[in-house]
Biopython code that builds the backbone (N, CA, C, O; Angstrom):
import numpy as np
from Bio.PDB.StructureBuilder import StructureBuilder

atoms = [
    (1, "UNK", "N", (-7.050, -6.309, -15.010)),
    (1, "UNK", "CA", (-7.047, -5.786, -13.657)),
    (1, "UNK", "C", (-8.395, -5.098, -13.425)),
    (1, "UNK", "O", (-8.756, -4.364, -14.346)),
    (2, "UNK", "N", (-9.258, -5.205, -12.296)),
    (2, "UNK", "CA", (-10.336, -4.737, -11.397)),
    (2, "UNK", "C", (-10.249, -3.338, -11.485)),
    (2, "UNK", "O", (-9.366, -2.720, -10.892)),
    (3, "UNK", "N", (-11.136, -2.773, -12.210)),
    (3, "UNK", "CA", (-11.466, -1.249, -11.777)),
    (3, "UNK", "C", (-10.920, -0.747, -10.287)),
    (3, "UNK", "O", (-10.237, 0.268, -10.149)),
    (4, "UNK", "N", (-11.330, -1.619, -9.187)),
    (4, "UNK", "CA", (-11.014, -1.445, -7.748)),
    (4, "UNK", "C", (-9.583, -1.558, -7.599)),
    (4, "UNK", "O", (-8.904, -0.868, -6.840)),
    (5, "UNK", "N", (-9.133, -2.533, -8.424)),
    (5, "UNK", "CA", (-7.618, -2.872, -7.802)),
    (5, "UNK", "C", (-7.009, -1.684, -8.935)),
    (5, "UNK", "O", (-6.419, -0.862, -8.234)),
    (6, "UNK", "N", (-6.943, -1.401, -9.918)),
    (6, "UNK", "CA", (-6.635, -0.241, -9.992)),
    (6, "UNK", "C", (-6.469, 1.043, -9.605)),
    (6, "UNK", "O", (-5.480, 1.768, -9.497)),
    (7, "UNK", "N", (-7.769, 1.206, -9.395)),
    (7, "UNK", "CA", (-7.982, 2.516, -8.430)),
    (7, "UNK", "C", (-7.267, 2.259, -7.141)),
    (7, "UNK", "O", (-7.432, 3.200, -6.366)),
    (8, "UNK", "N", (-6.748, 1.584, -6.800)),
    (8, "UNK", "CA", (-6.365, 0.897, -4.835)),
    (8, "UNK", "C", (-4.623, 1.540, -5.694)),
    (8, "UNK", "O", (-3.765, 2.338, -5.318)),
    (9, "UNK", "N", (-4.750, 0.868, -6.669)),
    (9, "UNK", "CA", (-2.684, 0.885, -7.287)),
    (9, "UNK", "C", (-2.431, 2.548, -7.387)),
    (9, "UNK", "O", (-1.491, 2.967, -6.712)),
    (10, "UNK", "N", (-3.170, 3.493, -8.150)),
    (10, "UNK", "CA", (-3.146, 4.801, -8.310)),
    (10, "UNK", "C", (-3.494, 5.399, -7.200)),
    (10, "UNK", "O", (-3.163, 6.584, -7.146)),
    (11, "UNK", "N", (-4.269, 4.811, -5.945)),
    (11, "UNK", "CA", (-4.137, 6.056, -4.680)),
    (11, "UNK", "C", (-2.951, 5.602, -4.205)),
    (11, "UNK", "O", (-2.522, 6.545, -3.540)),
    (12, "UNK", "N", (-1.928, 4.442, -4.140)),
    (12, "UNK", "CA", (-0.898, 4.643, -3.601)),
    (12, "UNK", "C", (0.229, 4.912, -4.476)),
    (12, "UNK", "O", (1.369, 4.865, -4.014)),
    (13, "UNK", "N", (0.030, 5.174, -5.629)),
    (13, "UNK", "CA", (1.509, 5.986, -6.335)),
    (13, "UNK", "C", (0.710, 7.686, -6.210)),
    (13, "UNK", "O", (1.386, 8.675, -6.494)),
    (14, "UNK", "N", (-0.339, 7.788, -5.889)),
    (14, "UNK", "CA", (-0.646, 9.378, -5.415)),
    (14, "UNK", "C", (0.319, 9.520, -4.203)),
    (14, "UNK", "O", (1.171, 10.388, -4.013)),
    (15, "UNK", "N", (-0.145, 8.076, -3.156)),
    (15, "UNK", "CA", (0.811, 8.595, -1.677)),
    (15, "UNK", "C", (2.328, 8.564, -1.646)),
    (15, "UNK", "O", (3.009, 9.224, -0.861)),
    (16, "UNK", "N", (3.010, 7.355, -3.003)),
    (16, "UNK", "CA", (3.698, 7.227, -2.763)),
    (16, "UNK", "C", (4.296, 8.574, -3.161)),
    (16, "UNK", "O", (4.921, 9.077, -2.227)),
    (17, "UNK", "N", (4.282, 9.477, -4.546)),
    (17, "UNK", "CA", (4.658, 10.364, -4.956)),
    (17, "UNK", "C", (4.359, 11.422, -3.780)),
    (17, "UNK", "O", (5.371, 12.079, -3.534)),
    (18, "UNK", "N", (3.102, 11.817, -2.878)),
    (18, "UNK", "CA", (3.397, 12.473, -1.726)),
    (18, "UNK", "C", (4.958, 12.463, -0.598)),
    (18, "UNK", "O", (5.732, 13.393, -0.376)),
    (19, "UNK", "N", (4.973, 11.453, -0.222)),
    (19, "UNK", "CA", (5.933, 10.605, 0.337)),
    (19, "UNK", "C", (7.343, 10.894, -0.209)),
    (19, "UNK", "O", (8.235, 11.259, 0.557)),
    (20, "UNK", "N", (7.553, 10.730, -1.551)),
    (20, "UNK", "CA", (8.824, 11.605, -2.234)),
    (20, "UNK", "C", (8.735, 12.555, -1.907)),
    (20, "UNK", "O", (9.549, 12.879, -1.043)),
    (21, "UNK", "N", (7.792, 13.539, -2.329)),
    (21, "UNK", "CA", (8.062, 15.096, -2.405)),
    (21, "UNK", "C", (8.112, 15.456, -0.787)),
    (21, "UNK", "O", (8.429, 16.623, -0.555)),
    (22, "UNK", "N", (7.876, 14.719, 0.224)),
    (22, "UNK", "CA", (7.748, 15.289, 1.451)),
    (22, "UNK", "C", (9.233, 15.128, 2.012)),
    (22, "UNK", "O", (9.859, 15.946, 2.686)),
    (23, "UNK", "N", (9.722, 13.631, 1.480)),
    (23, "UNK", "CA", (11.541, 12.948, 1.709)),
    (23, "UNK", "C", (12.179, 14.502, 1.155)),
    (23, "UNK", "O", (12.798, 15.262, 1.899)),
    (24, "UNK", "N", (11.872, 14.793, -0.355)),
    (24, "UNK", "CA", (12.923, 15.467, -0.517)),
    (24, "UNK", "C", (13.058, 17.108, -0.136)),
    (24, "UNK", "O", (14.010, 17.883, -0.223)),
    (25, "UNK", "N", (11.809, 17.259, 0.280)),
    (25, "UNK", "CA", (11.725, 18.746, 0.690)),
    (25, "UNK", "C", (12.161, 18.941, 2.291)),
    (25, "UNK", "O", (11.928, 19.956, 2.947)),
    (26, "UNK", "N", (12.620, 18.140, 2.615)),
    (26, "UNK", "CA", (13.126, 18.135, 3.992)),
    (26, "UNK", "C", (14.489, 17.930, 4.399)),
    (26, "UNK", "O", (14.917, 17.804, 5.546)),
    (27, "UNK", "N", (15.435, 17.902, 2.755)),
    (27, "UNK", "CA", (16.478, 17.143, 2.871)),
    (27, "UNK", "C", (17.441, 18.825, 2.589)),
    (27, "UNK", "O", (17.205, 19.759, 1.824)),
    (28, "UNK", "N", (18.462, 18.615, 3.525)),
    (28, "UNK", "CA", (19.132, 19.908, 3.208)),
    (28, "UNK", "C", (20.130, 20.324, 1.497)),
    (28, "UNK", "O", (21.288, 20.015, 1.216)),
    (29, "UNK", "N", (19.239, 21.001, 0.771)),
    (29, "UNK", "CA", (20.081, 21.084, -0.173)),
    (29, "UNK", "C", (20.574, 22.521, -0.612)),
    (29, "UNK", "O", (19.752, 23.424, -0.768)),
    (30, "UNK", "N", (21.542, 22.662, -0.754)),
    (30, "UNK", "CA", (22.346, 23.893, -1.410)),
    (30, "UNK", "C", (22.224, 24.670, -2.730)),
    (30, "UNK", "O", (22.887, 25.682, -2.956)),
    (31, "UNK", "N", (21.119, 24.005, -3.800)),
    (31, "UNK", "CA", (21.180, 24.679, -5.038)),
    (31, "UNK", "C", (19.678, 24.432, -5.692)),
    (31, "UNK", "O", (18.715, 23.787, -5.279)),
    (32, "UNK", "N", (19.891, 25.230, -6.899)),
    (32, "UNK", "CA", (18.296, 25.140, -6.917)),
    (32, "UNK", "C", (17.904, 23.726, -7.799)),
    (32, "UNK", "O", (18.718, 23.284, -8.610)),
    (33, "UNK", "N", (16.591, 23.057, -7.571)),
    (33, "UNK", "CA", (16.396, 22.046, -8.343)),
    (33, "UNK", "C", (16.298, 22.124, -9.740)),
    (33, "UNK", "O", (15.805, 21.071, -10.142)),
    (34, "UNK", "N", (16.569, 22.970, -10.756)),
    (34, "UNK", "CA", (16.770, 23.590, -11.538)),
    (34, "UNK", "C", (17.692, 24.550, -11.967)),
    (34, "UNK", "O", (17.421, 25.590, -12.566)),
    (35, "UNK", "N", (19.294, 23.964, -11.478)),
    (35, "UNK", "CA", (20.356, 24.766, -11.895)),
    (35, "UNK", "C", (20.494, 25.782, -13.502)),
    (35, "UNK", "O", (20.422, 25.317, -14.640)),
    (36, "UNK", "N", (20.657, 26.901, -13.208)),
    (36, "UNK", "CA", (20.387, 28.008, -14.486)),
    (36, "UNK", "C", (19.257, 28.136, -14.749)),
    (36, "UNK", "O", (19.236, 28.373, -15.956)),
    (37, "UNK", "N", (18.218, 28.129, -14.351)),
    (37, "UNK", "CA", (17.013, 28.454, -14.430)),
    (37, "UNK", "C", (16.431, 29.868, -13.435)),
    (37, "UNK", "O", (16.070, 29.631, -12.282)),
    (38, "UNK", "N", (16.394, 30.817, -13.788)),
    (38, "UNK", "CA", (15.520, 31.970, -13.109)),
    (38, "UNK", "C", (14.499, 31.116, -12.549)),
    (38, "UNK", "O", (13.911, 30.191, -13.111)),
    (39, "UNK", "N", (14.349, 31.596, -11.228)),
    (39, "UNK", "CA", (12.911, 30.748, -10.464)),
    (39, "UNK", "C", (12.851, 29.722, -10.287)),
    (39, "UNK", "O", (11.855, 29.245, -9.743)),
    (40, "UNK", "N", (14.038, 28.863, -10.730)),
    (40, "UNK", "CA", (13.897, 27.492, -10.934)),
    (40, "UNK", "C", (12.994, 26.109, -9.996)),
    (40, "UNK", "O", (12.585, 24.992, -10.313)),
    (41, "UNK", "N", (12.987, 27.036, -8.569)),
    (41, "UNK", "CA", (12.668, 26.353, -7.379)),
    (41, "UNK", "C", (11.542, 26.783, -7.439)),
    (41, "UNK", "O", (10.864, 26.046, -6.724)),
    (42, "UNK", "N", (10.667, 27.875, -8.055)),
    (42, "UNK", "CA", (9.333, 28.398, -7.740)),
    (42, "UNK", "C", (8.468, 26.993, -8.901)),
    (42, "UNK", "O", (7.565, 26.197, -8.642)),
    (43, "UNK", "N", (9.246, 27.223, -10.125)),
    (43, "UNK", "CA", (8.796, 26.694, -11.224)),
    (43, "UNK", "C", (8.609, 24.499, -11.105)),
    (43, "UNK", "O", (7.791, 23.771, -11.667)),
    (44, "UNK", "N", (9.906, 24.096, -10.025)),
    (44, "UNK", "CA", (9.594, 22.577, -9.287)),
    (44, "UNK", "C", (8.616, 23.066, -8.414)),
    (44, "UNK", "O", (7.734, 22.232, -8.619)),
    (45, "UNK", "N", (8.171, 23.811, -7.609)),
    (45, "UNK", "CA", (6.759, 23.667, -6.885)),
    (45, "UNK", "C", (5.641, 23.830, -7.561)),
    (45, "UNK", "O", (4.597, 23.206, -7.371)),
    (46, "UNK", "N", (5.849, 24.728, -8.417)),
    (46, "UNK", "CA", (4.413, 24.766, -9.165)),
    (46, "UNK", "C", (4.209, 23.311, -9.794)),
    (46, "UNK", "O", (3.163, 22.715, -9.537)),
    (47, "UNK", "N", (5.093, 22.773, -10.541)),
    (47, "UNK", "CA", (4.695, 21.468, -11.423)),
    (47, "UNK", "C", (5.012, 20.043, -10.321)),
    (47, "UNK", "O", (4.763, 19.000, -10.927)),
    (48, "UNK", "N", (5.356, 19.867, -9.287)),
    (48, "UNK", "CA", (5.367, 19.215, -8.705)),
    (48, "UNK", "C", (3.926, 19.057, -7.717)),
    (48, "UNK", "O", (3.548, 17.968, -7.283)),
    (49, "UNK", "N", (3.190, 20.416, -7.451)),
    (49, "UNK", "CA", (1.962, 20.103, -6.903)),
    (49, "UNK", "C", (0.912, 20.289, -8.136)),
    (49, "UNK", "O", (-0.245, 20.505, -7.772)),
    (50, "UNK", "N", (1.134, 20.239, -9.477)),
    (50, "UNK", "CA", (0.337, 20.378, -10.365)),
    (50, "UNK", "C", (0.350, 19.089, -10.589)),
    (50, "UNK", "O", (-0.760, 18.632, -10.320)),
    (51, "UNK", "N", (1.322, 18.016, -11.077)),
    (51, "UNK", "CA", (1.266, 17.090, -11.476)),
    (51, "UNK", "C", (0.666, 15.938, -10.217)),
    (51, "UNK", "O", (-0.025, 14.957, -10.493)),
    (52, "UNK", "N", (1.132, 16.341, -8.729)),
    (52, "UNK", "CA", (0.130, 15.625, -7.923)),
    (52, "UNK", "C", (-1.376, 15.751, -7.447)),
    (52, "UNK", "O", (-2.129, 14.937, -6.913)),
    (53, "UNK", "N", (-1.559, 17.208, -7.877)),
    (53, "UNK", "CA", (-3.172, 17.307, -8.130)),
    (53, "UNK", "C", (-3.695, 16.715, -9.050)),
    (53, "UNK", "O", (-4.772, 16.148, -8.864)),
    (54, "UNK", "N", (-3.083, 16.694, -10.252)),
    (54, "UNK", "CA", (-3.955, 16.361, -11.945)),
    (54, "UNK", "C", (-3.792, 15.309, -12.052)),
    (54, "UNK", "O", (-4.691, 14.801, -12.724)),
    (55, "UNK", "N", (-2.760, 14.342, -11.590)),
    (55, "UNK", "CA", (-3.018, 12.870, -11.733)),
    (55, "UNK", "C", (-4.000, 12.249, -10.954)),
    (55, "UNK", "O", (-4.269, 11.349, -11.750)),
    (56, "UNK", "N", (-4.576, 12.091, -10.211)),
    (56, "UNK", "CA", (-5.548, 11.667, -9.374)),
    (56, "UNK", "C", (-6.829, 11.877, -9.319)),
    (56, "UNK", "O", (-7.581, 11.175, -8.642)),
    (57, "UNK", "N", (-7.319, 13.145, -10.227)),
    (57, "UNK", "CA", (-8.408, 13.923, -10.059)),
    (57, "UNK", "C", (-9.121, 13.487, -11.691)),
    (57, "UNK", "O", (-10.329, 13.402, -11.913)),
    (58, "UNK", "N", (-7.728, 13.194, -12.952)),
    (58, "UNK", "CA", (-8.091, 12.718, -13.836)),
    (58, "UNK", "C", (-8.262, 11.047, -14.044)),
    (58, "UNK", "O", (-8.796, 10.518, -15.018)),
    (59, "UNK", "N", (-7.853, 10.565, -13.236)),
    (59, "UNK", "CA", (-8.093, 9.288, -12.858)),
    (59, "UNK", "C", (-9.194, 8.884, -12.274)),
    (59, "UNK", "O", (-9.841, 7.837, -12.298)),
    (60, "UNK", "N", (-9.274, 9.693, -11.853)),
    (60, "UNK", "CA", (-11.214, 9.259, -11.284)),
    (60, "UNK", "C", (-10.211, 9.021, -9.618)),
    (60, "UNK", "O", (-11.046, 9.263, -8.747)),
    (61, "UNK", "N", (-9.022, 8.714, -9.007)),
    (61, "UNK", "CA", (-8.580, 7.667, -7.864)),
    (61, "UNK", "C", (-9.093, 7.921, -6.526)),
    (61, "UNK", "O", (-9.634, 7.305, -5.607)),
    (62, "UNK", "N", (-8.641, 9.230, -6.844)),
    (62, "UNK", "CA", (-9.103, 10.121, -5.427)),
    (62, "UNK", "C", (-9.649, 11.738, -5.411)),
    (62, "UNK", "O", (-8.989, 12.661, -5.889)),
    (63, "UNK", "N", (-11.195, 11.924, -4.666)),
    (63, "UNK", "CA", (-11.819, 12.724, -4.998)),
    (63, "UNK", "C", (-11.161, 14.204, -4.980)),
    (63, "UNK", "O", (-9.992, 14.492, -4.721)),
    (64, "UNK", "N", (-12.219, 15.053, -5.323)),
    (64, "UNK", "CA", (-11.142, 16.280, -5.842)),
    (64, "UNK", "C", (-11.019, 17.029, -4.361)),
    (64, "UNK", "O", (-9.946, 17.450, -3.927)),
    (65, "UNK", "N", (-12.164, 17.119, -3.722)),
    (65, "UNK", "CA", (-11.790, 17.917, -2.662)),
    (65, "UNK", "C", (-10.866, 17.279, -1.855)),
    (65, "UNK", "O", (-10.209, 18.146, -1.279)),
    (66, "UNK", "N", (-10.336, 15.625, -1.392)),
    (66, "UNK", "CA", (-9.470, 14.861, -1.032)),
    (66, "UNK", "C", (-8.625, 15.849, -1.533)),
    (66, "UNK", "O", (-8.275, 16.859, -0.923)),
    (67, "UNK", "N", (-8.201, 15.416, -3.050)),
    (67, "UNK", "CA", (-7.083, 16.498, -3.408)),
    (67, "UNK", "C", (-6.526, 17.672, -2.682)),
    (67, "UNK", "O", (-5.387, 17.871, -2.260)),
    (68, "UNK", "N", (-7.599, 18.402, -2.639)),
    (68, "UNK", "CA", (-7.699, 19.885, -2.566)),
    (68, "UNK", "C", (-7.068, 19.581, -0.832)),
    (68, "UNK", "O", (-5.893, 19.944, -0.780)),
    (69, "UNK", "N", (-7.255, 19.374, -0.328)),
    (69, "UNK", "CA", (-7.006, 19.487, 1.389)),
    (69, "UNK", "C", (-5.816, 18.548, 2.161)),
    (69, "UNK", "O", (-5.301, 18.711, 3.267)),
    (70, "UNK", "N", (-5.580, 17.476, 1.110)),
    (70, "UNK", "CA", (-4.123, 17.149, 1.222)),
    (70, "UNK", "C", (-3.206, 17.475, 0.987)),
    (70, "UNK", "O", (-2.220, 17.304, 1.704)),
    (71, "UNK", "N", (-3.210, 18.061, -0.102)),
    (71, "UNK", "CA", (-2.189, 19.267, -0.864)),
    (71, "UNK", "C", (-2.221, 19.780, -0.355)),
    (71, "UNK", "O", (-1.390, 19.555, 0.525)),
    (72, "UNK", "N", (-3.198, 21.270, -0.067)),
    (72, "UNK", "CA", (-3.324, 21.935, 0.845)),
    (72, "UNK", "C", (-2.643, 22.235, 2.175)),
    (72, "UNK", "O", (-2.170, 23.268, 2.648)),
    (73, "UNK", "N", (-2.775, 20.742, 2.705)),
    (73, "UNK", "CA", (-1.594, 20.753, 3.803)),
    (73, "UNK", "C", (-0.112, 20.159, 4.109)),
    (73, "UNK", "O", (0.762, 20.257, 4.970)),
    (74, "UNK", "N", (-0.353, 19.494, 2.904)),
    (74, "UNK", "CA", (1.094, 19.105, 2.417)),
    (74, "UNK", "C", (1.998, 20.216, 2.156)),
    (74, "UNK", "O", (3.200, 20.262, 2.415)),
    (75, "UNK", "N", (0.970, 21.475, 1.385)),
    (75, "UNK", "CA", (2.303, 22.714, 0.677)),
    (75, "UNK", "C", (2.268, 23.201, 2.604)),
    (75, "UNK", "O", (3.373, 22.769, 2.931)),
    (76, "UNK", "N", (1.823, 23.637, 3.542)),
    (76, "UNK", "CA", (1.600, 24.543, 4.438)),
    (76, "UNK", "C", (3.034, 23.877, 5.526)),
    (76, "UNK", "O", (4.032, 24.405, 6.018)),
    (77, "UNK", "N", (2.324, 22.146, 5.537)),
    (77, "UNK", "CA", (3.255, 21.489, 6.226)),
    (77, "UNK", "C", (4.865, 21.288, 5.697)),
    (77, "UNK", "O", (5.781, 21.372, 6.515)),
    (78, "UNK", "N", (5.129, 21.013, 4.239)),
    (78, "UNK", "CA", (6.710, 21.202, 3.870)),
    (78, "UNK", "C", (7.238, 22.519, 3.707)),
    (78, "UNK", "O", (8.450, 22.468, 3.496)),
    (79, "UNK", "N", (6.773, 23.694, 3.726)),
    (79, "UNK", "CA", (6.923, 25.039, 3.646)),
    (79, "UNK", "C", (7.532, 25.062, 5.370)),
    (79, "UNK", "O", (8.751, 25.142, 5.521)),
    (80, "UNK", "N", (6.798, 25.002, 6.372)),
    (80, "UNK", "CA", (6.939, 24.897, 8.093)),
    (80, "UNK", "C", (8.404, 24.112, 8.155)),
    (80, "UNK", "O", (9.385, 24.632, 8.686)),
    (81, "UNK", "N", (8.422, 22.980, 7.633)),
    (81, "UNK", "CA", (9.994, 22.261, 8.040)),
    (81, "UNK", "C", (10.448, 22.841, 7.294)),
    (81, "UNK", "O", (11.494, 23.270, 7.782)),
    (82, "UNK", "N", (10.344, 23.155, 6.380)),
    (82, "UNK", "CA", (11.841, 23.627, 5.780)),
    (82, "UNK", "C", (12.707, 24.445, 6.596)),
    (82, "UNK", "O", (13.861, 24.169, 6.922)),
    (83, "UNK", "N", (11.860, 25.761, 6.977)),
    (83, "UNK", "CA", (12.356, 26.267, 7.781)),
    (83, "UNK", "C", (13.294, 25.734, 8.922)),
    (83, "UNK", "O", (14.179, 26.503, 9.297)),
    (84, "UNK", "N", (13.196, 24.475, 9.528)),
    (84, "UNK", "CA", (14.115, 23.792, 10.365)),
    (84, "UNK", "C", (15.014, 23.209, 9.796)),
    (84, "UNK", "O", (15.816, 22.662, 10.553)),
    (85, "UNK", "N", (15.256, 23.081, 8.365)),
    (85, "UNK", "CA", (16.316, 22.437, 7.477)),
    (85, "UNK", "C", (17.898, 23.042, 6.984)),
    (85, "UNK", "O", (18.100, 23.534, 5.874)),
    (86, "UNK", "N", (18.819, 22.907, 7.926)),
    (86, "UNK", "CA", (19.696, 23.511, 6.981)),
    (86, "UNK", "C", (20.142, 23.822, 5.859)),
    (86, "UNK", "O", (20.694, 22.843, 5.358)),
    (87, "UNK", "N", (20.184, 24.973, 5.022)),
    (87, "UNK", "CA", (20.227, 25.212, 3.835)),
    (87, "UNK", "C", (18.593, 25.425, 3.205)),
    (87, "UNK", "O", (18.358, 25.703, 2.029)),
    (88, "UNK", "N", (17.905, 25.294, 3.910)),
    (88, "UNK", "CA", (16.255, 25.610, 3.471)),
    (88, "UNK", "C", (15.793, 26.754, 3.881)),
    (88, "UNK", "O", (16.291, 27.290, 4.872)),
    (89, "UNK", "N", (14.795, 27.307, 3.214)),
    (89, "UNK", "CA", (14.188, 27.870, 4.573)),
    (89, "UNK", "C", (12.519, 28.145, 4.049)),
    (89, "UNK", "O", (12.018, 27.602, 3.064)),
    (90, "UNK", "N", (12.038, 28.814, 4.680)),
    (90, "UNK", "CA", (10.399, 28.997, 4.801)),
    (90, "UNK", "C", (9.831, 30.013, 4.401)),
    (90, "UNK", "O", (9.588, 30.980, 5.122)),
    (91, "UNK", "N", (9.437, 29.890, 2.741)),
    (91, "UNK", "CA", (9.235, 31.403, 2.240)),
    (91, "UNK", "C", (7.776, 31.267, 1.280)),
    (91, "UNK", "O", (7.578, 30.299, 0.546)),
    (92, "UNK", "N", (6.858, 32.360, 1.424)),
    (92, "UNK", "CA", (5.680, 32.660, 1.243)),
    (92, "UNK", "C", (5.601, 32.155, -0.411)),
    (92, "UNK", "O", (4.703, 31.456, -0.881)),
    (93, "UNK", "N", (6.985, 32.795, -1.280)),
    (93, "UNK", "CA", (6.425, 32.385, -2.662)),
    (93, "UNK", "C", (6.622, 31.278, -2.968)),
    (93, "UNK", "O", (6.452, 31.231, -4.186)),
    (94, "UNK", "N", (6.959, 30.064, -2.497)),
    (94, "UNK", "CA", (7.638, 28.808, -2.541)),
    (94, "UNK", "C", (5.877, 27.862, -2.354)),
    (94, "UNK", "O", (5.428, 26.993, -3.101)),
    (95, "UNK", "N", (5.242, 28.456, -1.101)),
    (95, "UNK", "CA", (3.513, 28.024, -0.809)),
    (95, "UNK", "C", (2.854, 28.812, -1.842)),
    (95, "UNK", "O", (1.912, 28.155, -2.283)),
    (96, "UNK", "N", (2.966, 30.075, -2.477)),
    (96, "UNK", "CA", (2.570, 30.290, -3.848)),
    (96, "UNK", "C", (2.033, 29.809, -4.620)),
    (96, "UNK", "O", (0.883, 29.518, -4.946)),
    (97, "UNK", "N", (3.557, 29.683, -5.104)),
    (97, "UNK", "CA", (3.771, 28.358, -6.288)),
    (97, "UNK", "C", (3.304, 27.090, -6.315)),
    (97, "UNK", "O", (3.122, 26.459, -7.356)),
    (98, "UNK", "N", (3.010, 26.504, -4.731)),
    (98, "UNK", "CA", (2.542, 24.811, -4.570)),
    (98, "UNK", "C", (0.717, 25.098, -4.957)),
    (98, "UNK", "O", (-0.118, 24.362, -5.484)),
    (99, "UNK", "N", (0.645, 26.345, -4.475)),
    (99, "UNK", "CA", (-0.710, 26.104, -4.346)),
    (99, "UNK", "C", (-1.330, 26.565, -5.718)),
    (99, "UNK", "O", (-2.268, 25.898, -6.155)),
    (100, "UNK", "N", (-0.772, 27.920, -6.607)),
    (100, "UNK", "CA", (-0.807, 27.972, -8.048)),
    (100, "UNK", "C", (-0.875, 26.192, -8.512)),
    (100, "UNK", "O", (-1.788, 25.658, -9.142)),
    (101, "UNK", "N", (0.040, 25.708, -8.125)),
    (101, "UNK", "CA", (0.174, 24.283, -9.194)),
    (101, "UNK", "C", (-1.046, 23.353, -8.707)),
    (101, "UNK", "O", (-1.532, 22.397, -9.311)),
    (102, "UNK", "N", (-1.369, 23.819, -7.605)),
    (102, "UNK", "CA", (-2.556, 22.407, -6.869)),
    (102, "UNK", "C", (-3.606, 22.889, -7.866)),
    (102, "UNK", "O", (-4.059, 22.207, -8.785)),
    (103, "UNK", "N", (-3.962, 24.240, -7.555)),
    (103, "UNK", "CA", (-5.397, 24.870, -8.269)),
    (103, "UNK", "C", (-5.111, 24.434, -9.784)),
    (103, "UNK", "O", (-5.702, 23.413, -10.136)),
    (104, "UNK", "N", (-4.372, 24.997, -10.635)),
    (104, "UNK", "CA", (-4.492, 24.688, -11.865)),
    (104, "UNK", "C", (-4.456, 23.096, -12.320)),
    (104, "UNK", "O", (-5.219, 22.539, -13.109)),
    (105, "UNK", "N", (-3.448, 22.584, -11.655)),
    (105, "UNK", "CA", (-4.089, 20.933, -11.582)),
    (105, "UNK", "C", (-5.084, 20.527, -11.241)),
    (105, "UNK", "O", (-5.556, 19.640, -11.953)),
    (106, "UNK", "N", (-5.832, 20.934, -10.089)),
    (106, "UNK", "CA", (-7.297, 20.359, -10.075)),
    (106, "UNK", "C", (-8.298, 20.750, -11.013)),
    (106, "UNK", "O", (-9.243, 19.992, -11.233)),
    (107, "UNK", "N", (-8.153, 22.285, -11.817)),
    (107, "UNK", "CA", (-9.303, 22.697, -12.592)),
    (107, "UNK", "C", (-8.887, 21.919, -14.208)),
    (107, "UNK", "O", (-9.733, 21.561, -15.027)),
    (108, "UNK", "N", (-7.373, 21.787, -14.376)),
    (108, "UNK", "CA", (-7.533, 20.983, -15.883)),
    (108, "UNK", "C", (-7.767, 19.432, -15.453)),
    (108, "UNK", "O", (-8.342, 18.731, -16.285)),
    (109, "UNK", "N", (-7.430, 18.925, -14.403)),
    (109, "UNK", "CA", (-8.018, 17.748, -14.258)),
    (109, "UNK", "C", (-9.322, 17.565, -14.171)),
    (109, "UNK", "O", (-9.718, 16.536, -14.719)),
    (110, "UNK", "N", (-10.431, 18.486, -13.463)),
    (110, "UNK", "CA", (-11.941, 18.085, -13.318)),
    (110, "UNK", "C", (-12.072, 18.144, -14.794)),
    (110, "UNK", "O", (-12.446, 17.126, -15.377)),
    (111, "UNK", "N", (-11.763, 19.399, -15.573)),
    (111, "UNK", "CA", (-11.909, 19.516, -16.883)),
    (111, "UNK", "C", (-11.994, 18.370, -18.277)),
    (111, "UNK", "O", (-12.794, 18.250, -19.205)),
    (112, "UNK", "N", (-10.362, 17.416, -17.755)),
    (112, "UNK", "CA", (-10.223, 16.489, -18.520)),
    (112, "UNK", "C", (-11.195, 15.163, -18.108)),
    (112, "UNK", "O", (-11.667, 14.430, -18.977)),
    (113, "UNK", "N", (-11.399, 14.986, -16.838)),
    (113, "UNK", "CA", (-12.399, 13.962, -15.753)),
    (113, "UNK", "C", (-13.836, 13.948, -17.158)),
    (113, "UNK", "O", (-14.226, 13.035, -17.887)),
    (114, "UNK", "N", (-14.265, 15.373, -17.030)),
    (114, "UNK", "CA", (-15.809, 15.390, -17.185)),
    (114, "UNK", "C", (-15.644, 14.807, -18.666)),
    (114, "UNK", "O", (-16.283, 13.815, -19.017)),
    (115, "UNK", "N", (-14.485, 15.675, -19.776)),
    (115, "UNK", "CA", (-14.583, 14.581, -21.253)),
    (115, "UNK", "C", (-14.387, 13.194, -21.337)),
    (115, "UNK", "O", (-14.526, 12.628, -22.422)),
    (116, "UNK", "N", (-14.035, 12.487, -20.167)),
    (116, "UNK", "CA", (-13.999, 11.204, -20.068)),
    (116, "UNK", "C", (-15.642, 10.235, -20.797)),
    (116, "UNK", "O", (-15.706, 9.007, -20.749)),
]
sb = StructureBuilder()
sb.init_structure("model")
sb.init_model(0)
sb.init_chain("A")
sb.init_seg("    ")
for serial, (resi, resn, name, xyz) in enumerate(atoms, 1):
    if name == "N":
        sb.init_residue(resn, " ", resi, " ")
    sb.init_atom(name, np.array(xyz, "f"), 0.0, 1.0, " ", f" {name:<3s}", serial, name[0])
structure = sb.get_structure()
């Protein structure tokens, strides 16, 4: 497979994995995504926008500041609906946590990028 057509396959499991996390953060749910877990819901945002920052940024797929400003408004924009979601709602440490996980994903990803 083509360097290009690769890179083309990994920006759309970046969007497609956007695309999940946007389906399910909008969907009314009652418990935490991490039943028995203290924080459990802080701790799926942090690694859910960590793992969609750091895959992409260590891939070479899509550039970092791309990263940085899609995320960015991805955590601002699913934080806003929730609030319209029954059983959700719209809380400061929840954008925290997305954005803790974006930053530390983008800095161990440039990190791992440059030992490439």
């Amino acid at each position: 497979m083509s360097s290009e057509r690769t890179a083309r396959w990994l920006r759309f499991a970046w969007i497609a994995g956007i695309a999940a996390f946007l389906a399910v953060s909008v969907m009314p749910l009652s418990r935490s995504p991490l039943p028995g877990v203290e924080m459990g819901d802080k701790i799926a945002h942090f690694g859910v926008f960590f793992v969609l920052a750091l895959f992409p940024v260590v891939t070479g797929a899509v550039r970092v500041r791309t990263v940085f400003l899609v995320l960015l408004v991805l955590a601002i924009t699913s934080e806003s609906l929730q609030a319209l979601v029954p059983f959700r709602s719209c809380e400061v440490a929840d954008l925290a946590a997305d954005v803790m996980g974006l930053l530390l994903g983008l800095v161990i990803g440039v990190v791992l990028a440059r030992k490439k």
